[in-house]
Backbone as JSON, one array per atom type, in Angstrom:
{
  "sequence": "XXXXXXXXXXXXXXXXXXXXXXXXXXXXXXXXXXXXXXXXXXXXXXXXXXXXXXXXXXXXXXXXXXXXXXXXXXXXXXXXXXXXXXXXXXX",
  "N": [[4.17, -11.37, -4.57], [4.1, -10.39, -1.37], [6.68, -9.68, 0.52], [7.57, -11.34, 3.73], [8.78, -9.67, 6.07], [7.77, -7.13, 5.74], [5.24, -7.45, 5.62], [5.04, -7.85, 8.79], [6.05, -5.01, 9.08], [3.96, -3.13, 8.42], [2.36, -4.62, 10.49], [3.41, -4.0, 13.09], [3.33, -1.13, 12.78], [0.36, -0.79, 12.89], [-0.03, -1.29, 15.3], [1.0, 0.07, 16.87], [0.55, 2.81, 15.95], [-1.86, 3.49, 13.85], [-2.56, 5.4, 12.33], [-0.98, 5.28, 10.38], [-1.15, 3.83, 8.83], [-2.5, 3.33, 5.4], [-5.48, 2.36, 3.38], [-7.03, 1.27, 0.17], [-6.59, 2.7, -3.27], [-7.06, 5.75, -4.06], [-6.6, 7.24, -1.82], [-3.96, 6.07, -1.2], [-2.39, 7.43, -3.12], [-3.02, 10.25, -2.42], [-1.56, 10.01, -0.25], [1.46, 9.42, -1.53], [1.42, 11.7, -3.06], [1.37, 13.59, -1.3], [4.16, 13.12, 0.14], [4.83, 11.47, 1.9], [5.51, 9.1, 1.85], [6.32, 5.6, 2.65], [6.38, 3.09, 2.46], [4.62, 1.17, -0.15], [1.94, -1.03, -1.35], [0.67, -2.6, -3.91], [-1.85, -3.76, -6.05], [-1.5, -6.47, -7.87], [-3.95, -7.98, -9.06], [-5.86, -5.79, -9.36], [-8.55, -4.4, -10.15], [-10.44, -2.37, -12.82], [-7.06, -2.95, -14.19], [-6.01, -0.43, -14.85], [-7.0, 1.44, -12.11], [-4.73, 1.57, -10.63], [-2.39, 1.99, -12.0], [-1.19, 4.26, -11.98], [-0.25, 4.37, -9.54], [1.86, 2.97, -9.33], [3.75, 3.92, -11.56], [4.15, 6.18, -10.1], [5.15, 5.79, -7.75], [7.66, 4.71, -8.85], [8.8, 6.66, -10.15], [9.1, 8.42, -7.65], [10.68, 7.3, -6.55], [9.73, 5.18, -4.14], [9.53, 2.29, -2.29], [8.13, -0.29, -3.41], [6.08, -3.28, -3.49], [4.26, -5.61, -4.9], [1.09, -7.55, -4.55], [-1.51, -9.88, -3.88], [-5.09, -8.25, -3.67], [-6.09, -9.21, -1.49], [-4.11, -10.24, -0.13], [-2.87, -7.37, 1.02], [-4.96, -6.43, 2.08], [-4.87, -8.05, 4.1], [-2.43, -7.11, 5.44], [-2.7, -4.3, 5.4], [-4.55, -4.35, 7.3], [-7.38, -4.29, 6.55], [-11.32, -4.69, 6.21], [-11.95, -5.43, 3.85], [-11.23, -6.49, 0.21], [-8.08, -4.82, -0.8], [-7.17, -2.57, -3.6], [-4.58, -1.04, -3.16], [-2.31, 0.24, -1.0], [-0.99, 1.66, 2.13], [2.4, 2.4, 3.88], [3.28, 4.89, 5.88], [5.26, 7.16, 6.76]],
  "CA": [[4.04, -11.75, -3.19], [4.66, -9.16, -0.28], [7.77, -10.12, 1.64], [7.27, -11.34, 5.24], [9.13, -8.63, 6.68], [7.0, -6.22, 4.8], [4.15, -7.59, 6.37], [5.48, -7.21, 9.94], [6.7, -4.08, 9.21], [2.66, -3.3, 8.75], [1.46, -5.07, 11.65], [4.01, -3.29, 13.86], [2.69, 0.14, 12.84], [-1.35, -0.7, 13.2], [-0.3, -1.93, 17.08], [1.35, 1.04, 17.27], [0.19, 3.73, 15.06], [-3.04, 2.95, 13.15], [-2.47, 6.35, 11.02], [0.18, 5.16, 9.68], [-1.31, 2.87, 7.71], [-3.77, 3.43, 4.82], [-5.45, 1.47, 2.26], [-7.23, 2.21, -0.95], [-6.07, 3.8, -4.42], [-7.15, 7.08, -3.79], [-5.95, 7.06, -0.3], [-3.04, 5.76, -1.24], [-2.05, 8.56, -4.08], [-3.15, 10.81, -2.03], [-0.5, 10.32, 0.64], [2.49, 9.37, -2.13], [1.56, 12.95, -3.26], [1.93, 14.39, 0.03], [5.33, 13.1, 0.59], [5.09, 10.48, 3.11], [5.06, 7.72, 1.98], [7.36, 4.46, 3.36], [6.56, 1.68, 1.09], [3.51, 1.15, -0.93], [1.65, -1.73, -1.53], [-0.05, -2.22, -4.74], [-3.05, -5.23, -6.5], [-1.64, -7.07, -8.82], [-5.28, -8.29, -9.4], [-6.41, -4.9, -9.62], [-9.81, -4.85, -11.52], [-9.27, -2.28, -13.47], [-5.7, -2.72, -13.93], [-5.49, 1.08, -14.74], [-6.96, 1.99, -11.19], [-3.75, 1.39, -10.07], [-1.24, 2.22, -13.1], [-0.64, 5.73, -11.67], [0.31, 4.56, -8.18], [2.83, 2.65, -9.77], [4.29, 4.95, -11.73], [4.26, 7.36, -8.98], [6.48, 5.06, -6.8], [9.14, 4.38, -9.27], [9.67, 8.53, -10.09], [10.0, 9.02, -6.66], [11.89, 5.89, -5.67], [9.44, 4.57, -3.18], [9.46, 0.99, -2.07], [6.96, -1.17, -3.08], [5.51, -4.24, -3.63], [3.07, -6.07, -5.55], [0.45, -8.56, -4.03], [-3.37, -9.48, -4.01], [-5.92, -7.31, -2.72], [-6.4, -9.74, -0.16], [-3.04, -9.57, 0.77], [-3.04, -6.0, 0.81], [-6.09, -6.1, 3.45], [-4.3, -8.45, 5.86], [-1.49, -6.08, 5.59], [-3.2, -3.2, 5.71], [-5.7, -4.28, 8.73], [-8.74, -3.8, 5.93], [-11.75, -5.75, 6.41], [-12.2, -5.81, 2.47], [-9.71, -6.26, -0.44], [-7.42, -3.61, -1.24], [-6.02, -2.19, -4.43], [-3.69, -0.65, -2.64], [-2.34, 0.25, 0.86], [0.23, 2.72, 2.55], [2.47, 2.96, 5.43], [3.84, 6.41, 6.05], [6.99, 7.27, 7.52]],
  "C": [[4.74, -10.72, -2.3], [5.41, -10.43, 0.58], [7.13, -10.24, 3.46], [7.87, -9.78, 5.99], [8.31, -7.04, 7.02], [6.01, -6.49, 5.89], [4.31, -7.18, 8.07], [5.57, -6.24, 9.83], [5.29, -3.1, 9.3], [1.85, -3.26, 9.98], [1.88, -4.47, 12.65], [3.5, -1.74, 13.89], [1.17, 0.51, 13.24], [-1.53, -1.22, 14.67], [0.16, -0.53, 17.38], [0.79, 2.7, 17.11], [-0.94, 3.61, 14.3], [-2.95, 4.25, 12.12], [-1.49, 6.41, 10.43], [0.1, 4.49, 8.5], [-2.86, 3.22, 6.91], [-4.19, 2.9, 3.53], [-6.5, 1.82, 1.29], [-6.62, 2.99, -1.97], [-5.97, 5.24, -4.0], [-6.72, 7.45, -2.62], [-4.39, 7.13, -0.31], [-1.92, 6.78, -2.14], [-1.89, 9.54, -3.64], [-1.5, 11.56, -0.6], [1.23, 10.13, 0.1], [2.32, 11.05, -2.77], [2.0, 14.08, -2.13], [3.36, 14.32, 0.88], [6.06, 12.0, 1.52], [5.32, 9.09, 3.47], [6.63, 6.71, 2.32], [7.74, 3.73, 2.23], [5.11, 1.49, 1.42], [2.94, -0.21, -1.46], [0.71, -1.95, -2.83], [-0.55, -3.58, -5.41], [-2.29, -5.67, -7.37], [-2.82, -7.94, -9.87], [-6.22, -7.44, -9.3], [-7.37, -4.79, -10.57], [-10.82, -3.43, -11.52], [-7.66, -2.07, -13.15], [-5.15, -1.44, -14.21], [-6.18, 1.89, -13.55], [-5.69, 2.03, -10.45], [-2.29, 1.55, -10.74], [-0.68, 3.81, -12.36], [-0.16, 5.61, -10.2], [1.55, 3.71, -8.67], [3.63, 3.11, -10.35], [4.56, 5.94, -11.19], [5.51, 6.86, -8.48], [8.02, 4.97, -7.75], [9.74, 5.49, -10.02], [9.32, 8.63, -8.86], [10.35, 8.12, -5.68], [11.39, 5.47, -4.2], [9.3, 3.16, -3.65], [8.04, 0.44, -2.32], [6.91, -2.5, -3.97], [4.0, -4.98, -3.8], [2.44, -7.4, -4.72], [-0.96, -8.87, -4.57], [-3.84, -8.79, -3.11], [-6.23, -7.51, -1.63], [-5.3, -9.79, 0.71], [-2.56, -8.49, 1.42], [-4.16, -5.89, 2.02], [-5.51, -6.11, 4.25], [-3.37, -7.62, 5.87], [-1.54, -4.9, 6.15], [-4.62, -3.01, 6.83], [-7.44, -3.61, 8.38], [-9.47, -4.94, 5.8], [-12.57, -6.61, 4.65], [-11.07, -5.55, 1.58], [-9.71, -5.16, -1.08], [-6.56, -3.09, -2.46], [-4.82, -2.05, -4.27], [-3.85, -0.12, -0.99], [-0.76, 0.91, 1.43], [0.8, 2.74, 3.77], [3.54, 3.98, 5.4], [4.81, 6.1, 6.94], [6.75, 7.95, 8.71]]
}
């Protein structure tokens, strides 16, 4: 379950910032490779559960924050109008 805070912390950036936030695996890899990342959101009902094994392992060698949810949680979070493996908000 993604922490309330978490979620705010989200909704505050897509009123503010909308490129701050991005959702999708590949999307999401993409910008933990590039450096930027905040805290990371990632499926626990990921289907496959190895689309998403390497963003997890990413985060915890380079000690980003994240948290596990459903994909649907992961939408409303991430302001996607379909569910999300995963989902990013940049620093």
């Amino acid at each position: 379950m993604i922490p309330e805070e978490v979620k705010e912390e989200f909704k505050k950036a897509l009123e503010t910032d909308k490129t701050k936030v991005w959702a999708g695996a590949n999307q999401t890899m993409r910008k933990i490779h590039s450096g930027k990342a905040k805290i990371v959101l990632i499926a626990e009902d990921a289907d496959p559960p190895a689309l998403v094994t390497p963003i997890a392992q990413e985060v915890k060698i380079k000690k980003i924050a994240h948290y596990f949810g459903t994909k649907i949680e992961i939408a409303k979070a991430a302001g996607c109008p379909r569910p999300a493996a995963a989902a990013i908000l940049l620093k």
